[in-house]
C-alpha positions as CSV (number, residue, x, y, z in Angstrom):
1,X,-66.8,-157.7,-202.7
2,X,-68.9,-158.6,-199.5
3,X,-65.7,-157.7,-197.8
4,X,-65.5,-154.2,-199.1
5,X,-69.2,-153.9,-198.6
6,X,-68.8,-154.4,-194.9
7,X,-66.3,-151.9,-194.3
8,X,-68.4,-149.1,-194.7
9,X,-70.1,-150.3,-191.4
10,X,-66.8,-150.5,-190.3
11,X,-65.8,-146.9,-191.2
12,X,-68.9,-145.5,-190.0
13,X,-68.3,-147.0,-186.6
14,X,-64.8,-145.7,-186.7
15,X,-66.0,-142.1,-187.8
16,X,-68.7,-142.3,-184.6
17,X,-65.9,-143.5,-182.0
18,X,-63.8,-140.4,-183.2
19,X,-66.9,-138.3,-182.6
20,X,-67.3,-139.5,-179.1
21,X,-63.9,-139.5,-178.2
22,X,-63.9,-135.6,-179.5
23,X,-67.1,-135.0,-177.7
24,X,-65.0,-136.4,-174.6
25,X,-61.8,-135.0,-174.6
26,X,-63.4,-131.1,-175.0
27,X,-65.2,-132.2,-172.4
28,X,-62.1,-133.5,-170.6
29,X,-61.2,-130.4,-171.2
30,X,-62.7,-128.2,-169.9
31,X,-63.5,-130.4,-166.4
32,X,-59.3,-129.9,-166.7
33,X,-59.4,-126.0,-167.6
34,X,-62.1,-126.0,-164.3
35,X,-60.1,-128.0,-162.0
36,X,-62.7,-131.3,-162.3
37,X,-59.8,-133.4,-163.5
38,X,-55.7,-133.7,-164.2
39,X,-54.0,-133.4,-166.9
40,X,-53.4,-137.1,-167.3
41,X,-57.1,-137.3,-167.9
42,X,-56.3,-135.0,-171.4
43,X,-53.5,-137.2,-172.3
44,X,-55.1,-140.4,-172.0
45,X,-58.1,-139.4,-174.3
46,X,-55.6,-137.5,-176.4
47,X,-53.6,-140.6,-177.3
48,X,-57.0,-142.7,-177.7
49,X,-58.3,-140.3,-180.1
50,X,-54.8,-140.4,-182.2
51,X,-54.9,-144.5,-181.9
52,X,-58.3,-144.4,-183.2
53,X,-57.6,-142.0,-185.6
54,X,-54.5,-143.9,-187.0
55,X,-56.6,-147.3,-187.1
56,X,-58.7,-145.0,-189.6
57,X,-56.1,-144.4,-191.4
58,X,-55.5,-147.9,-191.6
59,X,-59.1,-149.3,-192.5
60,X,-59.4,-147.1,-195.2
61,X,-55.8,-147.8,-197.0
62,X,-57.2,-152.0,-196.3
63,X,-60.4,-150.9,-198.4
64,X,-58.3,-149.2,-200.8
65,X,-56.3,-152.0,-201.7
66,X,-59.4,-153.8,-201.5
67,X,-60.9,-151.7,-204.3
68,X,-57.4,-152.8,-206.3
69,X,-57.9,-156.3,-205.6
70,X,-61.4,-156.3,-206.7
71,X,-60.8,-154.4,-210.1
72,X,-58.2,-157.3,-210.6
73,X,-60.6,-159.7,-210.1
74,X,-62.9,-158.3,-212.3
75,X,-60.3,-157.4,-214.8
76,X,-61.0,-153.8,-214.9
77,X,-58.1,-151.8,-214.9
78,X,-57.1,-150.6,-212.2
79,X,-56.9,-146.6,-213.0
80,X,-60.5,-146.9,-213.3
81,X,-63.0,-145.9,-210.3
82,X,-65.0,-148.2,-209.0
83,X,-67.6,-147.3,-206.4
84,X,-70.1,-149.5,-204.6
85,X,-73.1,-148.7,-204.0
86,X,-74.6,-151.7,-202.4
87,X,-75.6,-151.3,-198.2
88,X,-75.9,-154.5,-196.6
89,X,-78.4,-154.9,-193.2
90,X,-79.1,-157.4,-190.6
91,X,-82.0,-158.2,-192.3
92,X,-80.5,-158.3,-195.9
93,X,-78.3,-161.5,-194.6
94,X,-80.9,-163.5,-193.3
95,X,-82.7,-163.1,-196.3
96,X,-83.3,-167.0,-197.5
97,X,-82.8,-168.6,-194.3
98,X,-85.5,-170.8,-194.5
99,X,-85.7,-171.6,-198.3
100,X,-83.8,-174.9,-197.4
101,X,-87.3,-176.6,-197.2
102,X,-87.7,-175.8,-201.0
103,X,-84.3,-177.3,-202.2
104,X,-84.3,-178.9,-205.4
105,X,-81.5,-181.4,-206.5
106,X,-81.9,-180.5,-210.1
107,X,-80.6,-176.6,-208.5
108,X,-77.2,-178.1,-208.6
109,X,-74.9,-177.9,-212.0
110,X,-73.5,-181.1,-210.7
111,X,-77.1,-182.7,-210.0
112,X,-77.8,-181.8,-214.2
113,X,-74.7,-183.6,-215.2
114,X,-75.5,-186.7,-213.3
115,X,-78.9,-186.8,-214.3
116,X,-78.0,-186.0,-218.4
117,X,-75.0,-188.8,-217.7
118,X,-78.3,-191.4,-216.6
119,X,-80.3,-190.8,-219.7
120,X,-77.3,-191.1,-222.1
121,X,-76.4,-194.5,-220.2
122,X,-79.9,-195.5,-220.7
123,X,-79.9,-194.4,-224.5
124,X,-77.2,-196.2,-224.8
125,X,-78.4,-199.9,-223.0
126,X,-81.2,-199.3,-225.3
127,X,-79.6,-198.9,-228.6
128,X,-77.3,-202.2,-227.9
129,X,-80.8,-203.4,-227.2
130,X,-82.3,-202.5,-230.6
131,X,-79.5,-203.9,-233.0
132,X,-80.8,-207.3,-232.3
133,X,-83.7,-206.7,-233.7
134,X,-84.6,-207.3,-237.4
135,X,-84.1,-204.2,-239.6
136,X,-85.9,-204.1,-243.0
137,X,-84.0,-201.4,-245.6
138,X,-86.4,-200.0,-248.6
139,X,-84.1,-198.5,-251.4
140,X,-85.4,-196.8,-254.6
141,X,-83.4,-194.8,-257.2
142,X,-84.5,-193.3,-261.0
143,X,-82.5,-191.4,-263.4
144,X,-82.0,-190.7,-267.1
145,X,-78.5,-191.6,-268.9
146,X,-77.5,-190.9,-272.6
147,X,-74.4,-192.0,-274.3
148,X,-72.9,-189.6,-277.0
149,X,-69.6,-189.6,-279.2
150,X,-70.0,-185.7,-279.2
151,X,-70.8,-183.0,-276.3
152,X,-74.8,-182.5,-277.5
153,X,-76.5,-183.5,-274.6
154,X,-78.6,-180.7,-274.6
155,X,-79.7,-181.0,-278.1
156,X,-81.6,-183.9,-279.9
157,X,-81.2,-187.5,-278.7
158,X,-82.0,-190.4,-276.8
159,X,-82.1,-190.5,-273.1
160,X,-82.6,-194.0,-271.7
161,X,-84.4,-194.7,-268.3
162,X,-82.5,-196.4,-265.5
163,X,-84.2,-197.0,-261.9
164,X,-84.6,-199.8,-259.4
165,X,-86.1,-200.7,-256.2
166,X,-84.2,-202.8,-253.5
167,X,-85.6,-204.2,-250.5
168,X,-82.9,-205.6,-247.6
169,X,-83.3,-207.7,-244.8
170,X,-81.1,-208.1,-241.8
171,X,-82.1,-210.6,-239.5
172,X,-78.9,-211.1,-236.6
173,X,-79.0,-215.3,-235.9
174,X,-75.6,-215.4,-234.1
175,X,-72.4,-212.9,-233.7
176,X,-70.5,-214.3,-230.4
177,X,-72.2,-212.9,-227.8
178,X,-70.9,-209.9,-228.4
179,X,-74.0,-207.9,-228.8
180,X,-74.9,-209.8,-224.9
181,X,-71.4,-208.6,-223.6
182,X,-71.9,-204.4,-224.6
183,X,-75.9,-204.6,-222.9
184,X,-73.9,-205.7,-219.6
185,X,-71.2,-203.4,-219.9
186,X,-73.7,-200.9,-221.1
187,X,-75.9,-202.0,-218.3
188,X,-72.9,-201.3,-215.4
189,X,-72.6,-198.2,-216.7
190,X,-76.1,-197.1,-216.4
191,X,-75.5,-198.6,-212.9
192,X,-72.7,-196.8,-212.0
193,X,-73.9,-193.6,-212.9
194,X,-76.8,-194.4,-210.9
195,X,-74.6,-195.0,-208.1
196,X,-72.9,-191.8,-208.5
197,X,-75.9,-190.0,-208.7
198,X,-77.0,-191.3,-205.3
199,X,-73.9,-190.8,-203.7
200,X,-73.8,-187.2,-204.7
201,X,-77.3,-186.9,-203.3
202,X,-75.5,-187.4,-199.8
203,X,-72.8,-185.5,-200.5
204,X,-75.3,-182.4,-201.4
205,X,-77.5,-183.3,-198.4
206,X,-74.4,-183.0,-196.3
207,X,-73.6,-179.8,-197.9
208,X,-77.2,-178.4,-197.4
209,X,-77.4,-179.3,-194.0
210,X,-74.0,-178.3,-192.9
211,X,-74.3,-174.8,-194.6
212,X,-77.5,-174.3,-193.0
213,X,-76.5,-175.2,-189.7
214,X,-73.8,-172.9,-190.4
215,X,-75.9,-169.7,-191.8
216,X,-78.3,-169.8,-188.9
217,X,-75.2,-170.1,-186.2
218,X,-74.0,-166.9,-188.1
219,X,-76.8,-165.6,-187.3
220,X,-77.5,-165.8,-183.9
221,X,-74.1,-164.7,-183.6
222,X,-75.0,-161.9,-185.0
223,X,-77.8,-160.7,-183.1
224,X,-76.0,-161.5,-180.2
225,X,-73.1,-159.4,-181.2
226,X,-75.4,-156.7,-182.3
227,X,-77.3,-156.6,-179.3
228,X,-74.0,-156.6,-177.1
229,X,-72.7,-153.8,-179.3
230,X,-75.7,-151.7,-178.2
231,X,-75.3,-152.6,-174.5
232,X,-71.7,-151.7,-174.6
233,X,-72.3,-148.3,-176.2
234,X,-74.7,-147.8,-173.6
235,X,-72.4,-148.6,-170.8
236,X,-69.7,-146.0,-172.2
237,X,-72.7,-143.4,-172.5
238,X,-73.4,-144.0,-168.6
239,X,-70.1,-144.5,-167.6
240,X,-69.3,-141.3,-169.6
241,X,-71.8,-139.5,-167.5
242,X,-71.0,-140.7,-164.3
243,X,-67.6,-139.3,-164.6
244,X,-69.0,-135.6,-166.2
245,X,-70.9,-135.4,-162.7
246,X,-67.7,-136.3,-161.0
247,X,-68.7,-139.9,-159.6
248,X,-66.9,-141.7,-162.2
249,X,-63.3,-142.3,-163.1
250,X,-60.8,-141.8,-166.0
251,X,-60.3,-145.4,-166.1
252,X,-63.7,-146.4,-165.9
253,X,-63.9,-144.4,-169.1
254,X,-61.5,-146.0,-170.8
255,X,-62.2,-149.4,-169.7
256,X,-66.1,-148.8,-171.0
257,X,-64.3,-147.4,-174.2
258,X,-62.4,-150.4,-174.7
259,X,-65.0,-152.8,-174.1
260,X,-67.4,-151.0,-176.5
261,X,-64.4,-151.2,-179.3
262,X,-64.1,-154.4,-178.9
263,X,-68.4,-155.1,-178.9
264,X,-67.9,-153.1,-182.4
265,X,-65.2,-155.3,-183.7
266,X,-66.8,-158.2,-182.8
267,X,-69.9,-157.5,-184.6
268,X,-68.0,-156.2,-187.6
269,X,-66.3,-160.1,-187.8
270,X,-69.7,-161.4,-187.1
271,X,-71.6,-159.5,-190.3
272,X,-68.7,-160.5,-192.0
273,X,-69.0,-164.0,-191.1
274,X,-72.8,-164.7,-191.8
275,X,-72.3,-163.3,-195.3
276,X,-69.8,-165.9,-196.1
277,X,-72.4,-168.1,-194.3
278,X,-75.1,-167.4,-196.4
279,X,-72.6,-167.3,-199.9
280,X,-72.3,-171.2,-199.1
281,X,-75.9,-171.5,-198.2
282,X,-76.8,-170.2,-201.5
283,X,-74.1,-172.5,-203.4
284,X,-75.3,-175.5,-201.0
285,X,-78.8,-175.0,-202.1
286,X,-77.6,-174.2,-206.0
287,X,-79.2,-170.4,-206.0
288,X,-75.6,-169.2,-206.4
């Protein structure tokens, strides 16, 4: 899903890359058409505009079959459309960064399980416990009984009273040890599950701390990326200039154009990366 959501920055960015490579082959152009530059020059930006336009192509058959993928996953079928309308910023993906300081074990499904697994160990220590105690029983019963040698029980006759009260004590003297040896056992549970709740504390602890480390590397990758994307756009823009007013090259053009691809890509992987970052932060900190 993320995935899909991200290629519309990545589409966009293809769309503006064809729009400045058009801007720059009319210009090309007409530098050519004025005798400012060869023919090569139109060639070259000719064939980057089709490579760029083919990669196009490409993306958009990837988030196509993306769009399939994501209907099987959700088991739509697949002849139905599906549009997203989700945008995803900078500032979206760092959303929750520093909620880490608010963690709560009890977050975790896992956490829950442990913690119900504790009390039912401790329920049962406790009733193992209580059956050596003395239990008193209090019984009572009444009721009405007639005895007939015909089927006139609703008409005249005697009914005889029956009822009786019973009172039961059960005092345990001695069965074995037995009752002794299910408290231990029942106790090793309890500690065991103890055990495993702590040891799950670390494990989570680990998790937390790893993902975070992780989410806030993404991060700063992305900026960095971001901000590198932005200088390398504004290097082609100069560069671009420099060879309208004849001081600049055709390779120095398509060296800038590279570089600022490749600034674009890397930001595109980078975006990509701190969402995944901040999915297993959110799992790590159990918001997900």
């Amino acid at each position: 899903y993320y995935q899909l959501v991200v290629s519309k920055t990545q589409i966009d960015l293809l769309d503006a890359n064809i729009d400045l490579l058009n801007k720059l082959q009319h210009d090309t152009k007409i530098m050519y058409d004025n005798g400012f530059a060869e023919r090569l020059d139109v060639d070259k930006v000719s064939v980057q505009l089709a490579n760029l336009q083919t990669e196009k192509i490409n993306a958009l058959d990837q988030v196509y079959n993306g769009y399939l993928g994501l209907k099987v996953l959700m088991g739509m079928p697949v002849s139905d459309s599906l549009v997203l309308t989700d945008t995803l910023s900078d500032e979206q993906v760092k959303e929750g960064i520093l909620e880490a300081a608010d963690f709560n074990y009890s977050l975790r499904k896992e956490y829950q399980y442990a913690d119900l697994g504790i009390k039912l160990a401790e329920y049962n220590v406790k009733r193992y416990q209580l059956s050596k105690l003395p239990t008193l029983n209090l019984n009572g019963y009444y009721n009405k009984n007639a005895q007939r040698d015909k089927f006139n029980f609703f008409g005249k006759g005697d009914w005889f009273n029956i009822s009786a009260i019973t009172l039961n004590l059960h005092i345990p003297i001695f069965n074995g040890f037995a009752n002794n040896a299910r408290i231990a056992q029942a106790r090793l549970a309890l500690q065991k599950s103890r055990n495993e709740q702590e040891a799950l504390k670390n494990n989570i602890d680990n998790e937390v701390q790893t993902a975070k480390n992780n989410f806030s590397s993404a991060i700063s990758n992305l900026d960095y990326q971001k901000r590198n994307m932005a200088l390398a756009e504004s290097v082609y823009q100069q560069t671009k200039k420099k060879y309208e007013v004849g001081t600049g090259s055709q390779t120095e053009i398509n060296q800038s154009q590279t570089d600022m691809k490749t600034a674009q890509t890397n930001y595109i992987n980078a975006l990509y990366n701190a969402i995944i970052a901040r999915v297993d932060f959110m799992k790590a900190t159990g918001k997900l």
